[in-house]
NUKOLBA-308175 format. One record per residue (C-alpha): residue in three letters; x, y, z. Coordinates in steps of 0.02 Angstrom, whole numbers, plus 32768, in hexadecimal, padded with zeros to 4 digits. Example, Ala and Ser with C-alpha at 12.3 -4.5 7.8 and 13.67 -1.06 7.14 Angstrom:
BEGIN
ALA82677F1F8186/SER82AC7FCB8165/
END
This chain:
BEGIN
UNK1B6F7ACF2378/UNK1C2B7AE4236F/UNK1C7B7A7B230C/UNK1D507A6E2319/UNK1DAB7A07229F/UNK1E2E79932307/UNK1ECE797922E5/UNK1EC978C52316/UNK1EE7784022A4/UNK1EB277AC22E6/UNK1DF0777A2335/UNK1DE876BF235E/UNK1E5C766822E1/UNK1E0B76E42257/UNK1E83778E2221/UNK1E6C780B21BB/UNK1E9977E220F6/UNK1E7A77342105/UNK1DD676E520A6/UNK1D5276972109/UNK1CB2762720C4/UNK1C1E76732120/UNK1B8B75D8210F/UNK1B04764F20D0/UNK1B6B76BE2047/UNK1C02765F201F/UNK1CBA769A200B/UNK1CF37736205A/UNK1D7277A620A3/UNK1D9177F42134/UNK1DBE78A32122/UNK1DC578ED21D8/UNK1D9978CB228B/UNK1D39795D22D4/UNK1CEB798D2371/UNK1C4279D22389/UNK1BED7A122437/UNK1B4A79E62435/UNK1AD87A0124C1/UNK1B767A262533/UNK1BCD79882506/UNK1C6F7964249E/UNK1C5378EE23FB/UNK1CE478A92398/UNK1C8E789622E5/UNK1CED7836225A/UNK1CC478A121A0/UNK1CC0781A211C/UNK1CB678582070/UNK1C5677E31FEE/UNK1C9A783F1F57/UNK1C3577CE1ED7/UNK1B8977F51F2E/UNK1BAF78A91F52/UNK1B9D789D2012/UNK1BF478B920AE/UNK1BD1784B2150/UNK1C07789821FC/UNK1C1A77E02278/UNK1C0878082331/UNK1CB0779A2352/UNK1C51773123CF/UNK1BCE76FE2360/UNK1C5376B522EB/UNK1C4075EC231F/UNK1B7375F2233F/UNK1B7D7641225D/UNK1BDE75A42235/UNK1C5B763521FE/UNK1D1075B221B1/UNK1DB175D02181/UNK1DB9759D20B1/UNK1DBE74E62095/UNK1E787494207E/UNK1EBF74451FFC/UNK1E89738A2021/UNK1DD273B82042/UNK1DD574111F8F/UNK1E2673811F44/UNK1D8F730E1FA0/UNK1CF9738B1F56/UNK1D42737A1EBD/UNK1D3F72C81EB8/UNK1C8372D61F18/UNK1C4A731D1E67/UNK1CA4729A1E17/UNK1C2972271E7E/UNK1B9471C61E40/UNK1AE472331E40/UNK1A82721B1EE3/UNK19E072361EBC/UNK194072281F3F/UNK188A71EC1EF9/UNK184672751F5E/UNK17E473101F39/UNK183D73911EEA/UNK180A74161F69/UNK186573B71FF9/UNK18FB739C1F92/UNK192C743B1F57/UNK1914747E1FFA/UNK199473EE2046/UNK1A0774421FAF/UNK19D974E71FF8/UNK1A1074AF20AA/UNK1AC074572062/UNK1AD874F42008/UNK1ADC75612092/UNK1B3674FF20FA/UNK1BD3753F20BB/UNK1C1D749120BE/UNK1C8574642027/UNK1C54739C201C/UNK1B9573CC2026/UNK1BA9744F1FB0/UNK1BFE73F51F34/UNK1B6673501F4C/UNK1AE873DC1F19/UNK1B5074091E7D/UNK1B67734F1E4E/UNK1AB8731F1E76/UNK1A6773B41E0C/UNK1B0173A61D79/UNK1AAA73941CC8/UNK1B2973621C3F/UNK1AFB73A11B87/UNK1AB172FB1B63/UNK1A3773001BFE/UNK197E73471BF5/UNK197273FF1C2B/UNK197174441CD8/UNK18DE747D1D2E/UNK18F175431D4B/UNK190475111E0F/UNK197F74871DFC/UNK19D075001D83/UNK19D575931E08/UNK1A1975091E8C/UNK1AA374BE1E2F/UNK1AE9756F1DFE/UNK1AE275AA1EB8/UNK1B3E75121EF1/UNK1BB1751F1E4C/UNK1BD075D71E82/UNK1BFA75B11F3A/UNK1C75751D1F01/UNK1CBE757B1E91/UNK1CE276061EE7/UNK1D3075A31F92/UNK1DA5754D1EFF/UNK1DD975E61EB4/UNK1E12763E1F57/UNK1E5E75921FA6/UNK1EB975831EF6/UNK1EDA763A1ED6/UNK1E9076281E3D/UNK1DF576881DD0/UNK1D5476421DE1/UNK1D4F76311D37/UNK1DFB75981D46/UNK1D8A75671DE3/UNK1CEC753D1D7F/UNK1D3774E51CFC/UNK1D9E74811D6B/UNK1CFB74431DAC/UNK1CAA741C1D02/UNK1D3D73BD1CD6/UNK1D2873541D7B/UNK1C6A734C1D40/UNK1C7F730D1C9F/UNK1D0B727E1CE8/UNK1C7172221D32/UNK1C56716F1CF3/UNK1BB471611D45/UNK1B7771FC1CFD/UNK1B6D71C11C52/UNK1B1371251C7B/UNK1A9D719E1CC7/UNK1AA471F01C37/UNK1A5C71911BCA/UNK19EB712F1C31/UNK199C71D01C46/UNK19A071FB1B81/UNK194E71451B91/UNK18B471741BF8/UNK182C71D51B9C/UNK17C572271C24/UNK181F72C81C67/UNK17F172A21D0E/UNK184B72031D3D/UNK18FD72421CF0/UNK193172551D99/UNK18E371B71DCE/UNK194F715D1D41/UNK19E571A11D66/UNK19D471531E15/UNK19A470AF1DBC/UNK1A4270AA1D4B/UNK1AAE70E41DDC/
END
């Protein structure tokens, strides 16, 4: 299988450089276009490099729009997910198998406002009961992804990226209503339930 690296910069919209948010593994960048023959045919592959994870993705170019493959986010919609986090708590009285995997499913959609409803949903201030292990695991994921998308739309660290966040987490009004109608409520199990309630 011979692969040739391409000297073309540009595949639909997408060139090489530029960082992309890929649905399933977050922010990344393109660092070539190659072409492979495989089985006598010609494929234009996109290599995106996910430096955090360690990995390296190769994109056959026209499977781009079925991945859900984006450009990063602009300015306004970063400026909207940080005032979705800002938002009041939406949480369902379901089970909590169904729910986390809804957070699952917003997660890896690689959308920005859905992301940022998982990390507001899931967000546990210092005054809050603890975090299940699963909700913990959830809200970093969706913390990381945010954070991440922020940091390369803002040229920024992570690290400025995160914090930014928190500080929009913390603004929230509603949250400390939550807060302590959830110190309030003595069963562990219905914390959730009372946030909802005082929402």
């Amino acid at each position: 299988m011979a692969t040739t690296a391409k000297k073309a910069a540009q595949r639909q919209g997408f060139k090489t450089g530029e960082h992309i948010v890929y649905p399933a593994h977050g922010v990344g960048q393109i660092t070539a276009i190659e072409e492979q023959n495989v089985a006598g045919f010609s494929l234009e592959l996109l290599v995106i490099s996910f430096e955090q994870d360690k990995m390296t993705l190769r994109v056959p170019v026209a499977k781009i729009p079925s991945v859900g493959m984006r450009k990063l986010s602009d300015a306004a919609t970063v400026k909207k997910a940080l005032e979705t986090v800002r938002g009041r708590p939406r949480v369902k009285r379901t089970m909590w198998s169904r729910r986390a995997q809804e957070y699952e499913a917003k997660i890896n959609s690689g959308d920005l406002i859905s992301i940022a409803e998982v990390v507001r949903d899931l967000y546990r201030s210092d005054s809050q009961p603890e975090q299940s292990y699963s909700e913990r695991q959830l809200y970093e994921a969706a913390l990381d992804r945010m954070s991440r998308e922020i940091a390369a739309v803002n040229k920024t660290s992570e690290t400025e990226a995160v914090r930014q966040i928190e500080q929009n987490l913390a603004k929230s009004e509603s949250r400390k209503a939550a807060a302590a109608a959830a110190a309030a409520e003595t069963d562990g199990e219905d914390d959730e339930d009372a946030q909802e309630e005082a929402a």
